[in-house]
C-alpha positions as CSV (number, residue, x, y, z in Angstrom):
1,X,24.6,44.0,224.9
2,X,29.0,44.1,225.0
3,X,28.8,42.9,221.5
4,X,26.3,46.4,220.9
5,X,29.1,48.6,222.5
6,X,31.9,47.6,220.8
7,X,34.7,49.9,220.3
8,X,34.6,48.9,216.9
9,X,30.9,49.8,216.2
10,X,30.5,53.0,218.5
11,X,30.5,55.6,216.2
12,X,27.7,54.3,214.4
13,X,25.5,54.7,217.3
14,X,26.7,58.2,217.6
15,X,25.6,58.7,213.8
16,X,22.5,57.6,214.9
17,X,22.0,60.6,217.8
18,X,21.2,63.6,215.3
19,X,18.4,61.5,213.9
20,X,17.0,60.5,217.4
21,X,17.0,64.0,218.9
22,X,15.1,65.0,215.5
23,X,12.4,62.5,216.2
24,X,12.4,63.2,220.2
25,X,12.3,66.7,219.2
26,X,9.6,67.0,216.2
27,X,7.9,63.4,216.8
28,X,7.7,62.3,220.5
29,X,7.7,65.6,222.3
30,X,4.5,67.1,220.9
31,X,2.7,63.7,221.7
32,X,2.8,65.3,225.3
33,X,-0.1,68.1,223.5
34,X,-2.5,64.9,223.6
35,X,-2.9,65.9,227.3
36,X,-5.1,69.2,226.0
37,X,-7.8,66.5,226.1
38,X,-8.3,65.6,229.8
39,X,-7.9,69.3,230.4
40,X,-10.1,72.2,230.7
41,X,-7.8,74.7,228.7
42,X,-7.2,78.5,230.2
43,X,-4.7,79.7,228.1
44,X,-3.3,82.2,230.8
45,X,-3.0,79.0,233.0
46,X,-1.5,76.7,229.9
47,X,-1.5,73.4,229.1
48,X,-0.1,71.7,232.4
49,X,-1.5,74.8,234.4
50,X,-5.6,74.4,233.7
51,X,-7.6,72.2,235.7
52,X,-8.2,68.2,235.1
53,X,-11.7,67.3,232.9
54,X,-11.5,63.9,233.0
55,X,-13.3,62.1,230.3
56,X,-15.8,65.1,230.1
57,X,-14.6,66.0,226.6
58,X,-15.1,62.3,225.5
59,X,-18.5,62.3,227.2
60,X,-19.6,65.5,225.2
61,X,-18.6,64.0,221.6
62,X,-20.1,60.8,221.7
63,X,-23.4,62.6,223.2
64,X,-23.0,65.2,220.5
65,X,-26.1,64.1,218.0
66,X,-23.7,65.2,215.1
67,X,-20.8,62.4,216.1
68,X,-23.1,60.0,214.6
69,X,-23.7,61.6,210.8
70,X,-20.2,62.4,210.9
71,X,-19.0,58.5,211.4
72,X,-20.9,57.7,209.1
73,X,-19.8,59.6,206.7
74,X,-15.9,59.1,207.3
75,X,-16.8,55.3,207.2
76,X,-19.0,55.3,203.4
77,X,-16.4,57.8,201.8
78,X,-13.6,55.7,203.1
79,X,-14.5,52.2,202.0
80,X,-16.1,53.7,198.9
81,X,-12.3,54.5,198.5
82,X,-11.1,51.1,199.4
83,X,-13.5,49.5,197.5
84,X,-12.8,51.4,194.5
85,X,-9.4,51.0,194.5
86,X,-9.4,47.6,195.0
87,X,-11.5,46.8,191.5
88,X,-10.3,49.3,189.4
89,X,-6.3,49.2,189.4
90,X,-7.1,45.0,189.2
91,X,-9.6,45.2,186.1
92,X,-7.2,47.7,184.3
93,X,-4.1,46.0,185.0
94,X,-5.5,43.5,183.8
95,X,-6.9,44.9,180.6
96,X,-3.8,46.4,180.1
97,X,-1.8,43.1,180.6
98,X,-3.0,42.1,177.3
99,X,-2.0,44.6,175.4
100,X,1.1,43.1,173.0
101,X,2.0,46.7,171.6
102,X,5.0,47.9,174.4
103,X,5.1,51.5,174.0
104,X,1.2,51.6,174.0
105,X,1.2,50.0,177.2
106,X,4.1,52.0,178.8
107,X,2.5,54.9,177.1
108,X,-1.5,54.1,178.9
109,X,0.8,53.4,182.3
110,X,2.8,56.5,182.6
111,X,-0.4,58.9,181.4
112,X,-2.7,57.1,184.3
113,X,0.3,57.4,186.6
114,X,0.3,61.2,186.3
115,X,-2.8,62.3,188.4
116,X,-1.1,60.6,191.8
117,X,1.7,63.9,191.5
118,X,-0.7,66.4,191.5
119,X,-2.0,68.1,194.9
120,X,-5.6,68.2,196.1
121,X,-5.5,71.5,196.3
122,X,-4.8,72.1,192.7
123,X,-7.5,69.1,191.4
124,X,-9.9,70.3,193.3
125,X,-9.2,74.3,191.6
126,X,-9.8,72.2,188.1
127,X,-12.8,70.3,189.4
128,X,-14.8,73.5,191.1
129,X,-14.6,74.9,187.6
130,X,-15.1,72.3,185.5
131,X,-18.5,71.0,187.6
132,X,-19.6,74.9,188.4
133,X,-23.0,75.8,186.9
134,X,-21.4,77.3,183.8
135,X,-18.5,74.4,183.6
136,X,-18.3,72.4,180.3
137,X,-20.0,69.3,181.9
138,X,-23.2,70.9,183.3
139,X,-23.1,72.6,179.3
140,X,-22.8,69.1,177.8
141,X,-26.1,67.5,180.2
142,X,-28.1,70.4,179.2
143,X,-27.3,71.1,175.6
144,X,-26.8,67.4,174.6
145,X,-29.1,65.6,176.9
146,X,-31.8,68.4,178.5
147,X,-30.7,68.2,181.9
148,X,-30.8,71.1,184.2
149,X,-27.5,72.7,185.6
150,X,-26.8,71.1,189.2
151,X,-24.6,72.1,191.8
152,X,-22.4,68.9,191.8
153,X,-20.5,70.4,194.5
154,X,-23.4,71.7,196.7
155,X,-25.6,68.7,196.1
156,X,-25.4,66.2,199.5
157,X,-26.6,63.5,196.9
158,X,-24.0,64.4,194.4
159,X,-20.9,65.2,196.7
160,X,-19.5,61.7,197.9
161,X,-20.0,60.1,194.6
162,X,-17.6,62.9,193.5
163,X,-15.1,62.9,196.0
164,X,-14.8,58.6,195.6
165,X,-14.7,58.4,191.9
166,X,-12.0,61.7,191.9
167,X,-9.7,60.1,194.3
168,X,-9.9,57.0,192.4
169,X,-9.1,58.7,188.8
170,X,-6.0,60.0,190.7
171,X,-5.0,57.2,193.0
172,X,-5.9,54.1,190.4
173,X,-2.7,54.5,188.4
174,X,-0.3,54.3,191.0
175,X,-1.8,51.1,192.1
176,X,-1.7,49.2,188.8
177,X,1.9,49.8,188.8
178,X,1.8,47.4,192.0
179,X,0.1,44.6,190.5
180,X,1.3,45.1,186.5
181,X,4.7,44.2,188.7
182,X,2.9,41.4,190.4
183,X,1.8,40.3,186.9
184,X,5.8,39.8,186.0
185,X,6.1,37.6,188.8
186,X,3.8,34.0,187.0
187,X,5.7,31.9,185.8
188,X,5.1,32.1,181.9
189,X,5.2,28.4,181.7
190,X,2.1,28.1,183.0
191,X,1.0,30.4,179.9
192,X,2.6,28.2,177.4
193,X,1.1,24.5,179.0
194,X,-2.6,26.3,179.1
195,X,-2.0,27.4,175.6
196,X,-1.0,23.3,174.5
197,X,-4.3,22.7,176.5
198,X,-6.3,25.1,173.8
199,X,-6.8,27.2,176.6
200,X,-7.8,30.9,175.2
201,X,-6.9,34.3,176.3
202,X,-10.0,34.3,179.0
203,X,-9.4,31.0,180.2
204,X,-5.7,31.7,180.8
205,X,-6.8,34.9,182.4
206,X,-9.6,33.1,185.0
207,X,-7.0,30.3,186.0
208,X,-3.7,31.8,186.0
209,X,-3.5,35.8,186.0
210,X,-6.2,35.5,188.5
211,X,-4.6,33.5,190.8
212,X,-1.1,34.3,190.2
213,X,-1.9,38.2,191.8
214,X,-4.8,37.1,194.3
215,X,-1.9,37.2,196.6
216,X,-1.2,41.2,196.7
217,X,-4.8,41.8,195.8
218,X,-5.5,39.8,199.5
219,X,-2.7,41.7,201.0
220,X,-3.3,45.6,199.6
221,X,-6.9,44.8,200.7
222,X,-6.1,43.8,203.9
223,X,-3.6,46.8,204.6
224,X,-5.9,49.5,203.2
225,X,-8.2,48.5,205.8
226,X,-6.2,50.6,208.5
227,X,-7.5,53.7,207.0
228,X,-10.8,53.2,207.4
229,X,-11.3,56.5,209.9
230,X,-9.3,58.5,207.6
231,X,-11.4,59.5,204.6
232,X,-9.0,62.2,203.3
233,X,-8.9,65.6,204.9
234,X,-6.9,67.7,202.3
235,X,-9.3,66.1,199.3
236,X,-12.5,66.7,201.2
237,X,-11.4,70.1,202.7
238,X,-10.9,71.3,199.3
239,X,-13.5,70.2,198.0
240,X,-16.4,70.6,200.6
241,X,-18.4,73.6,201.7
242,X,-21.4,74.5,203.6
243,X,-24.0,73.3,201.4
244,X,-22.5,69.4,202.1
245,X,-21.9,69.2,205.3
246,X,-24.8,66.3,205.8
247,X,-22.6,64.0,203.2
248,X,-19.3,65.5,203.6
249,X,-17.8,66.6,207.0
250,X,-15.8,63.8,208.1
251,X,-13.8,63.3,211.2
252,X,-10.7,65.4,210.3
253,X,-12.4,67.9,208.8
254,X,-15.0,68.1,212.1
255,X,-11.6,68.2,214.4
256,X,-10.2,71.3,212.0
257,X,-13.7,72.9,212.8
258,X,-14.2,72.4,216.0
259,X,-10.1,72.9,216.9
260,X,-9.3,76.2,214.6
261,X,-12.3,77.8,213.8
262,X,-14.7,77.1,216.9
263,X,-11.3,77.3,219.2
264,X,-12.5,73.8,221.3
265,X,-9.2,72.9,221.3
266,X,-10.0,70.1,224.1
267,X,-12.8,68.7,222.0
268,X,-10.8,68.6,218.7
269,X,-8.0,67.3,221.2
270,X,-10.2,64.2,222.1
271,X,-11.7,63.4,219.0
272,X,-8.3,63.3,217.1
273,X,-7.2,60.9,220.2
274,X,-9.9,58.2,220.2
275,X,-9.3,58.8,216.2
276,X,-5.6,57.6,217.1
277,X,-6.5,55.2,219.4
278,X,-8.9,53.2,216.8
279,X,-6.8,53.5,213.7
280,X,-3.6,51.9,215.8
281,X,-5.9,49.1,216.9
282,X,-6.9,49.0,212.8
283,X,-3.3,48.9,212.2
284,X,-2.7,46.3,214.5
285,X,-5.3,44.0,213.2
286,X,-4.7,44.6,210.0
287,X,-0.7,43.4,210.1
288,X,-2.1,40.3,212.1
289,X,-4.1,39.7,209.0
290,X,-1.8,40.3,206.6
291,X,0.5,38.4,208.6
292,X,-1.9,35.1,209.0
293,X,-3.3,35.4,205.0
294,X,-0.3,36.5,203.2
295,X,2.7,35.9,205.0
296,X,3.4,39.7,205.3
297,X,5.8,40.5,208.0
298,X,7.7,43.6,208.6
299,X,9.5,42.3,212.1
């Protein structure tokens, strides 16, 4: 503790005070707004002035028949995601790790890469227009191939097929970029002996590349898995509307509900708490995981 007080080193702890009052200011104080959920709110009374609830507002959610259909759906859209971006960015990293041509490659790797820098807000602009009744891919399925126009985006059997496969066409190139650098780390040694053993492009690819990146596949896999309650509120809120709420309100978008719009501030309070609450203990696991299987540590 003298040796952290030292003359010498004092006015680096002092550098560090604008940066704490930022985060006591803008990251720890609001925490105190998690309170809203063991109140009943009044707003002429306030926060700390309206009377205690207990755990009523807990109570009414998980008695609420809708808590259940919208779990469900937070939990199917989010591991669709996981899943999804688990095989993808490994099957076209991959693919594209056999390529021999260079500027192909880098070419393929910085076009897929694009999508990850554009917002929600403006994909899903492009995407209401290009799956509306008139778009150009309901004109292709009914001039080409007889189908009739569908809503994609007001079909509850169309809707979470959509929002999975669109988050992975703009996710799945920034996660190839993680393993094509995991790629660089076998030994190319290990190329050279298989191919003295007559070992082809498959075989080197099922005993080496394999197992050289099952390492961060294990490890990205494991970390993803902390997200599991978070489905994705700005993709889903752009994207969603009346018409899907069976197959698309999640738990975020269910809090923005139920917190803005239907002003239950103590309801959206609680749910976005035990939300909180379970994706800590996911986080928690998760890093012991990661920690046990593949030697991550961040402490």
């Amino acid at each position: 503790m003298a040796k952290l007080w030292q003359r010498e080193s004092l006015h680096f702890h002092f550098m560090l005070l604008p940066a704490l009052a930022l985060v006591i200011i803008f990251n720890i104080y609001p925490m105190s707004g998690i309170i809203l959920a063991f109140k009943d709110f009044a707003p002429t009374k306030g926060i700390w002035g309206s009377p205690w609830a207990g755990w009523d507002h807990f109570k009414f959610v998980l008695a609420n028949p809708e808590s259940a259909k919208i779990l469900r759906n937070t939990l199917i859209i989010s591991f669709g995601k996981i899943i999804t971006l688990i095989i993808v960015p490994v099957v076209f990293a991959l693919l594209l790790n056999e390529i021999r041509l260079r500027w192909f490659k880098r070419t393929v790797q910085t076009v897929v890469y694009l999508p990850h820098f554009l917002s929600w807000v403006v994909v899903a602009g492009i995407l209401k227009d290009i799956l509306s009744l008139d778009g150009p891919v309901n004109w292709v399925f009914h001039h080409w191939f007889g189908f009739e126009p569908q809503m994609f985006l007001g079909s509850n059997h169309w809707f979470r097929s959509i929002i999975i496969s669109t988050n992975v066409w703009k996710e799945f190139g920034f996660s190839t970029i993680i393993y094509l650098a995991a790629l660089t780390s076998i030994n190319p040694s290990l190329y050279e002996a298989a191919e003295i053993d007559g070992a082809g492009r498959f075989k080197k690819l099922l005993h080496i590349t394999l197992p050289g990146i099952a390492m961060t596949i294990a490890l990205l896999a494991t970390l993803s898995l902390n997200g599991v309650l978070n489905a994705g509120f700005d993709q889903v809120f752009n994207m969603y509307n009346a018409l899907v709420l069976d197959s698309g309100d999640i738990i975020d978008t269910y809090v923005y509900r139920s917190g803005l719009q239907s002003a239950q501030y103590e309801v959206a309070t609680a749910i976005g708490l035990a939300n909180s609450a379970v994706s800590f203990l996911l986080v928690v696991f998760t890093y012991s995981m990661a920690s046990k299987f593949a030697n991550y540590r961040i402490f």
